[in-house]
N, C-alpha and C positions, 0 to 999 in steps of 0.2 A: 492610748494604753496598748502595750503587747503581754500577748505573753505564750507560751508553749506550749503545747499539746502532748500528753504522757504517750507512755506506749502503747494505750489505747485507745488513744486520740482524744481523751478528755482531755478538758479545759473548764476553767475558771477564773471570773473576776471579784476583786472584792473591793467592797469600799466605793463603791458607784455613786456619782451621781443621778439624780434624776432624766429619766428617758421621755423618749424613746432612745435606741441607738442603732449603729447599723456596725453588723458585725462581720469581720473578713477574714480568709483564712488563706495559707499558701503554703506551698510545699516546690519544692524542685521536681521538676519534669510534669505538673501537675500545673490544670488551669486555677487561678485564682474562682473561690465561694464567695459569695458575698447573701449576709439575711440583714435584712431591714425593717424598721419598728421593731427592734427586742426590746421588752422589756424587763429591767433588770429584774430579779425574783420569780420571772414568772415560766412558761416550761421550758425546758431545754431546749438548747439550738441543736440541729445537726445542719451540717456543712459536709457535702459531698463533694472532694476534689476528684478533678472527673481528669481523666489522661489524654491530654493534648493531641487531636488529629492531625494528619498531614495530607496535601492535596500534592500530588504531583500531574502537572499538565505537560503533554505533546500537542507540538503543533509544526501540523505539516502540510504541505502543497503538492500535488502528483508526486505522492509516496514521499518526500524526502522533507526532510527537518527544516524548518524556514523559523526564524526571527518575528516576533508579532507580541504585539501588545495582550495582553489577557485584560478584559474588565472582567473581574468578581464583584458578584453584589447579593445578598443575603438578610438575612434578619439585623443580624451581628457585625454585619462587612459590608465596606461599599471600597473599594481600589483597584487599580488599574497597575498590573505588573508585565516588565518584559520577558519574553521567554525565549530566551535567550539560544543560539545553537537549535533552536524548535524542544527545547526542554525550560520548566521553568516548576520549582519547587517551595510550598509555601505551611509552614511549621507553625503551631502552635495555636490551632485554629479549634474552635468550639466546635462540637457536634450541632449535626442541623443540615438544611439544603442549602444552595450557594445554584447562583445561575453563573453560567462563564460565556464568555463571547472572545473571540481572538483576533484581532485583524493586523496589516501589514500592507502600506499602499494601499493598492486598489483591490484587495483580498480580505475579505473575510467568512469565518465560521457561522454557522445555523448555533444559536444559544441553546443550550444547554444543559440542564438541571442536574446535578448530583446530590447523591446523601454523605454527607461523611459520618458514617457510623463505625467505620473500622477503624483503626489505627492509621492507616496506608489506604488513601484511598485514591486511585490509577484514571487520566482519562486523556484521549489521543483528538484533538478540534482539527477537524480537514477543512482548511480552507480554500475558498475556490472565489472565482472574479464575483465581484460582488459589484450595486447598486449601489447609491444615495437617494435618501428625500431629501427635499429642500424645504421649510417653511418660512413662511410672514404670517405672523397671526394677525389679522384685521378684525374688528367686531359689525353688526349686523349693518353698518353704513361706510364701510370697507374704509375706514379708518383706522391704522396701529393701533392695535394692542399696549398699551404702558405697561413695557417688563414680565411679559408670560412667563412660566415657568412650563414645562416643556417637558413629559415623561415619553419615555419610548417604551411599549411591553410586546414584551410575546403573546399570543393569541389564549395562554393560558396565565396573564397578568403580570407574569415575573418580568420586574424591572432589566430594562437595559442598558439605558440611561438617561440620566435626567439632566436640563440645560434650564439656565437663569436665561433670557435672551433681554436683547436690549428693545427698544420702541421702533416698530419697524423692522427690526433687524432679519437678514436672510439667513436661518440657521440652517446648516447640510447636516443632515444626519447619516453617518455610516463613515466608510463603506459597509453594506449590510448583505448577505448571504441571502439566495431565493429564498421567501418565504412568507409567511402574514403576522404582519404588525399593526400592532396598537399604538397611536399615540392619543394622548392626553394633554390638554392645555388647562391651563389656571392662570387665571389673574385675581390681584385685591382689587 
């Protein structure tokens, strides 16, 4: 069912069936609300369409704009975009933190953190010659691992990235910027 919102952003359904339901709202230039278990008759919803953030990232190399991949990853977001010219701009993003990491060849940034709480929110990743890890996850009688799954964090947790590997498999992680990381293995 749809239906409209007055000029005071009230809204109303009628003729319901039985709930729960989950109820969503949208507007132009505005991120989609979403409220879950309503039940019909019982107190109002409010839905707060909140105004879409923007993340603009630079990325550069001794001082000058250079081409590199961006991985963002977040609550809300996990993708990996290019930045193109060493500029790269990404609309329509939920408020919240976002870790970002940049690389290019043998080049990569120190991760990250930002808040997007403004509208426009600006940040410039310096990347310089970076490292790899390499792993094989073996268990306590140095035999493969069956299919680890594979987290890489910053020293304050935030995800950097995460790899399925295969049994045995030699996974290189990076290139990775000086600094201290975390990794984390899981297996079923």
């Amino acid at each position: 069912l749809e239906t409209q919102s007055d000029g005071e952003g009230h809204f109303s359904f009628s003729e319901l069936g039985e709930g729960p339901f989950a109820v969503s709202a949208v507007a132009n230039g505005k991120l989609p609300a979403l409220a879950r278990d309503v039940e019909a008759g019982g107190e109002p919803v409010t839905l707060v369409l909140k105004k879409a953030r923007t993340l603009e990232v630079r990325t550069v190399f001794e001082g000058k704009p250079v081409e590199a991949v961006v991985a963002i990853s977040g609550d809300h977001l996990t993708r990996q975009l290019v930045a193109k010219n060493g500029l790269l701009s990404v609309n329509a993003l939920y408020p919240g933190e976002l870790t970002l990491v940049a690389s290019a060849r043998e080049l990569a940034s120190v991760p990250t953190t930002v808040a997007l709480s403004k509208d426009l929110t600006q940040v410039t990743l310096t990347l310089e010659r970076g490292g790899t890890i390499a792993v094989t996850v073996l268990d306590e009688a140095d035999q493969p691992v069956e299919k680890p799954q594979l987290e890489l964090r910053t020293r304050a947790q935030e995800l950097i990235t995460k790899k399925q590997a295969g049994t045995g498999e030699l996974v290189v992680l990076g290139p990775l910027a000086v600094g201290e990381y975390q990794l984390f293995v899981s297996a079923t």
